[in-house]
N, C-alpha and C positions, 0 to 999 in steps of 0.2 A: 522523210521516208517516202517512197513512191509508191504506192499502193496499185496494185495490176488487180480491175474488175474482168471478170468474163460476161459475157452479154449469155445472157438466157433468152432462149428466141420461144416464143407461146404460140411460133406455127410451126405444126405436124403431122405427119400422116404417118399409120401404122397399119396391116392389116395381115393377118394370121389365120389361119386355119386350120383344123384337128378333125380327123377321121376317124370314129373309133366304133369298132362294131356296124351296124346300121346309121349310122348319125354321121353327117358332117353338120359341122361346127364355123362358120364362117366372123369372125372379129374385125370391123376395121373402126379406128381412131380416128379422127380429124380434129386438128387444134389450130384457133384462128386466133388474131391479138385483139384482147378487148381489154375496157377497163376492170371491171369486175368479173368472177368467174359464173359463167353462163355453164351449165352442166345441160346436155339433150342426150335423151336414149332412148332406143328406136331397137326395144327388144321383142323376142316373140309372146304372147299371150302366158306362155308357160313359162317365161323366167322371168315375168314383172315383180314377185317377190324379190326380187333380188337387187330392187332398184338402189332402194333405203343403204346398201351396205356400198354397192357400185359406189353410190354418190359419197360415203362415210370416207370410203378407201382412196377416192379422186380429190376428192377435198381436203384430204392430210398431206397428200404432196402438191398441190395447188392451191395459187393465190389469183391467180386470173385468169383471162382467156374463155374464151368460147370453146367447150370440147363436146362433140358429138360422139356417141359411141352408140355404132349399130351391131349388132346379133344379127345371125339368119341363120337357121336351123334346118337341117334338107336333109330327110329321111331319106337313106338310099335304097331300100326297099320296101314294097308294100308293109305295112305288118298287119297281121289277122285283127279284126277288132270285135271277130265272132258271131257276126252279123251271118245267115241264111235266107237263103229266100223259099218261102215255101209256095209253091208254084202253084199248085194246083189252091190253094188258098186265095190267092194275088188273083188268078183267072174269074175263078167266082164274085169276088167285089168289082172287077174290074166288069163282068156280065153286067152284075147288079145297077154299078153306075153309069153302064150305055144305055140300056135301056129306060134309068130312068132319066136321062140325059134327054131321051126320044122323048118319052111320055111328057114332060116337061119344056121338049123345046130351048134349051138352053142353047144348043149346039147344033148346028146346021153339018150332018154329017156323024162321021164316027168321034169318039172320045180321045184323045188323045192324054196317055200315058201322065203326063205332068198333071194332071187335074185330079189324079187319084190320089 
């Protein structure tokens, strides 16, 4: 009997992405041939819970290879995060720390913004 294998290739690239609301959603795969499977993910701060299941679900249909799988998450609009500036507050400390900025000598000149 002649027995016909197909060759499974462990290199690929895949990349996708989803728009929904404020949020794109950027996914791309890269798979290299190695002996053992090397799993890398290069997600955002906010979906590192999700590595544990990523790696459950890559590791049920792989046995080797090098697979890289980056996230990128791009707000497409500001969103509020509720934050006000109250001005006339910010002015007053910002007096307070020129002045003592003078009195002190720390600063040759006025105070600049970032030190407050």
């Amino acid at each position: 009997m002649n027995e016909c294998k197909t060759v499974r290739s462990m290199t690929g690239y895949g990349k996708a992405s989803l728009e929904q609301g404020a949020l794109l959603l950027e996914v791309e795969v890269k798979s290299v041939n190695s002996r053992f499977l090397d799993l890398c993910f290069k997600l955002p701060r906010t979906y590192l819970s999700f590595e544990t299941k990523l790696r459950e679900l890559i590791s049920a249909r792989l046995q080797r290879g090098r697979v890289e799988l980056t996230v990128v998450r791009t707000p497409l609009r500001q969103e509020s995060c509720g934050i006000s500036l109250n001005r006339a507050l910010f002015d007053a400390y910002f007096q307070v720390c020129q002045s003592l900025a003078k009195e002190l000598k720390c600063f040759d000149g006025a105070l600049k913004a970032e030190f407050v």
